[in-house]
C-alpha positions in Angstrom: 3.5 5.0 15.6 5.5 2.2 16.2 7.0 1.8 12.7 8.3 5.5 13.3 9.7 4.3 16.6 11.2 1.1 15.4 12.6 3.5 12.4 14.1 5.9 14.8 15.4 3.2 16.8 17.1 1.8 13.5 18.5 4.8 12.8 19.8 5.6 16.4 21.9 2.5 16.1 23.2 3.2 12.4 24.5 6.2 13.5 25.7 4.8 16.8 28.1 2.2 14.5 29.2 4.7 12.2 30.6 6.9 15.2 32.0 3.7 16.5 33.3 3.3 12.8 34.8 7.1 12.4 36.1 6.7 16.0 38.1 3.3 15.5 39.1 4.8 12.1 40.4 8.1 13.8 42.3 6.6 16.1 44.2 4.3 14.4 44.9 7.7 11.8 46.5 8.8 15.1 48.2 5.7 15.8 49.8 5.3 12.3 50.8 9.3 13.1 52.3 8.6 16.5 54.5 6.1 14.7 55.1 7.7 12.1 56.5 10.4 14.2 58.6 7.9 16.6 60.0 7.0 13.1 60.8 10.0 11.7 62.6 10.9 15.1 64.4 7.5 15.2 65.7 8.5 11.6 66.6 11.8 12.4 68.6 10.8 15.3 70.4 7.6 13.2 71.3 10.8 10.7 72.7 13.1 13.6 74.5 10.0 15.0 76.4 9.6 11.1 76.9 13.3 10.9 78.8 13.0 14.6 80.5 9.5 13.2 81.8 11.5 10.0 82.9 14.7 12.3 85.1 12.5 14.9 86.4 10.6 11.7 87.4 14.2 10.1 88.7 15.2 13.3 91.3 12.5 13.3 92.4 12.8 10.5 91.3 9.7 9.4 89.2 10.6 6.9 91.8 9.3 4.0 91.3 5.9 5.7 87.6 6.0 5.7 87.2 7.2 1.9 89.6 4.5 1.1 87.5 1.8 3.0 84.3 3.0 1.2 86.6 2.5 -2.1 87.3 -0.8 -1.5 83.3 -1.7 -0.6 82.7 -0.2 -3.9 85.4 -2.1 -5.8 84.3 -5.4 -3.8 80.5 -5.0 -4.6 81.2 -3.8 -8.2 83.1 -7.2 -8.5 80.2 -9.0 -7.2 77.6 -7.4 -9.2 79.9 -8.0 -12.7 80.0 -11.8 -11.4 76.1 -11.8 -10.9 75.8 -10.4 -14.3 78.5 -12.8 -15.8 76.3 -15.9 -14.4 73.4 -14.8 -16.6 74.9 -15.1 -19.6 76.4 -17.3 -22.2 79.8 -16.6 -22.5 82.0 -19.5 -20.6 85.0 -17.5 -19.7 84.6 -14.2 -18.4 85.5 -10.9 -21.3 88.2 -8.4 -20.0 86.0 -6.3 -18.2 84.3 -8.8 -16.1 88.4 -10.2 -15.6 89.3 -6.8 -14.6 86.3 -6.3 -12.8 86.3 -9.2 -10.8 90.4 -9.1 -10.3 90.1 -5.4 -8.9 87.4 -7.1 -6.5 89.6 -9.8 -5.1 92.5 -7.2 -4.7 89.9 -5.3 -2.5 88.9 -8.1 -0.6 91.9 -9.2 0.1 92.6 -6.0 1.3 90.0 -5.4 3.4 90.2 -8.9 5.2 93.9 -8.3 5.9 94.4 -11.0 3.5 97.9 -11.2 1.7 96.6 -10.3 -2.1 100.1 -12.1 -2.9 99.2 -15.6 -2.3 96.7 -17.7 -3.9 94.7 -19.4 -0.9 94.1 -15.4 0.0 92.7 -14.7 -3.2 90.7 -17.6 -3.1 89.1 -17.1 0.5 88.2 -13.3 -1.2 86.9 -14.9 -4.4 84.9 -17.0 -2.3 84.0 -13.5 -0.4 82.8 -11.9 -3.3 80.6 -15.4 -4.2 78.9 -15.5 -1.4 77.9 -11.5 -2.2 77.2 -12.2 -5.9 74.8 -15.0 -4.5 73.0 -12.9 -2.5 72.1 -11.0 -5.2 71.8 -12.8 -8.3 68.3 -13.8 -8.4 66.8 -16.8 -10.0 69.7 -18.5 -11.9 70.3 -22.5 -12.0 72.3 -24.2 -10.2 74.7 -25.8 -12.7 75.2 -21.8 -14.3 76.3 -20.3 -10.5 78.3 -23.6 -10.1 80.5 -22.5 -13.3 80.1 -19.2 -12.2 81.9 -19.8 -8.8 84.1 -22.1 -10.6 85.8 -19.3 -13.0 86.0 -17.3 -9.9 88.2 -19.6 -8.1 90.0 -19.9 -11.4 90.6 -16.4 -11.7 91.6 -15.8 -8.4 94.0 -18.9 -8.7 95.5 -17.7 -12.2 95.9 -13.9 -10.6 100.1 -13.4 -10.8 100.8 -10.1 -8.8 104.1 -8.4 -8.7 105.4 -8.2 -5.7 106.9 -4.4 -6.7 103.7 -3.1 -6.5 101.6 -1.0 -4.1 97.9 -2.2 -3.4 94.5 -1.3 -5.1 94.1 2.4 -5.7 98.5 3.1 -5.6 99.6 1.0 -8.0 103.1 1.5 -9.5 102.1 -0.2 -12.8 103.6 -3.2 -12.3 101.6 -4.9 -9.8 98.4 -4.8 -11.8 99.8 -7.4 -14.1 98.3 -11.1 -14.6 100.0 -13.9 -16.4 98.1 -16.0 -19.4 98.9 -19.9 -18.9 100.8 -19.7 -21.7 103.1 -17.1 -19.7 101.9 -14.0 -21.3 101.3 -11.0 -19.4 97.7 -9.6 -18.9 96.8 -6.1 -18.1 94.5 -4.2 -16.8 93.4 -4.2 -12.7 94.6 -1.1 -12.4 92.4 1.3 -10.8 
């Protein structure tokens, strides 16, 4: 009789723990619920506050101005991705993409900064802009390769010759996308 007791007793408190186990288990489903709702309604309302954001922006009218400001972001972080990809490889000079790329990215920067595109310590403080993105996401790369990479950057944004006939990125006139070789020869190709 008292092995059946002592049994029953055993199995009294394995139960009792496997409640306690189901119970701590079930709330903390409802705790992860309960914040997953708080979430979900934080993220709606971050969505409804955009879609009133983009309303009073369409209402006055400055829609143009926004869209154009998303264009340059684009432009800028394009530039800083093509200088990412640049530092990766093997090539010492960048090709005429990554030039145009890159140059279309300074343009931008400049122009989002209220930098004057026109002269060269502007297009250096953006090159330096778009570095400091490019680092961020480049990943594991050595030192000495982003060194050279921030080096050509500098150079390019140095080199850059601009028009002064011309409009700024995304209104060009054709003239002011134009960059001189060193030897005096005319490069094309920022135009966007």
């Amino acid at each position: 009789m008292a092995l059946r007791q002592r049994i029953s007793e055993l199995d009294e408190r394995a139960v009792a723990r496997e409640k306690s186990r189901a119970d701590a288990a079930e709330q903390k489903a409802q705790e992860q619920t309960m914040r997953g709702n708080r979430e979900e309604k934080r993220a709606n309302e971050a969505e409804r506050r955009l879609s009133d954001i983009e309303r009073f922006i369409r209402l006055l009218g400055a829609s143009e101005a926004y869209e154009h400001w998303n264009f340059l972001h684009a432009v800028v972080k394009k530039a800083a991705q093509a200088l990412a990809d640049w530092a990766h490889s093997t090539a010492s000079i960048f090709n005429h993409d990554d030039e145009c790329t890159i140059g279309q990215g300074i343009i931008a920067q400049c122009q989002l900064n209220g930098l004057n595109p026109y002269q060269e310590s502007d297009r250096i403080k953006a090159a330096n802009d778009i570095a400091d993105m490019a680092d961020s996401i480049v990943g594991s790369i050595g030192k000495f390769q982003w060194d050279i990479a921030v080096t050509r950057i500098g150079q390019l944004a140095s080199e850059m010759r601009l028009s002064t006939g011309g409009q700024s990125v995304g209104g060009s006139n054709g003239n002011a996308d134009e960059l001189t070789n060193w030897d005096g020869t005319k490069k094309r190709g920022l135009s966007l």
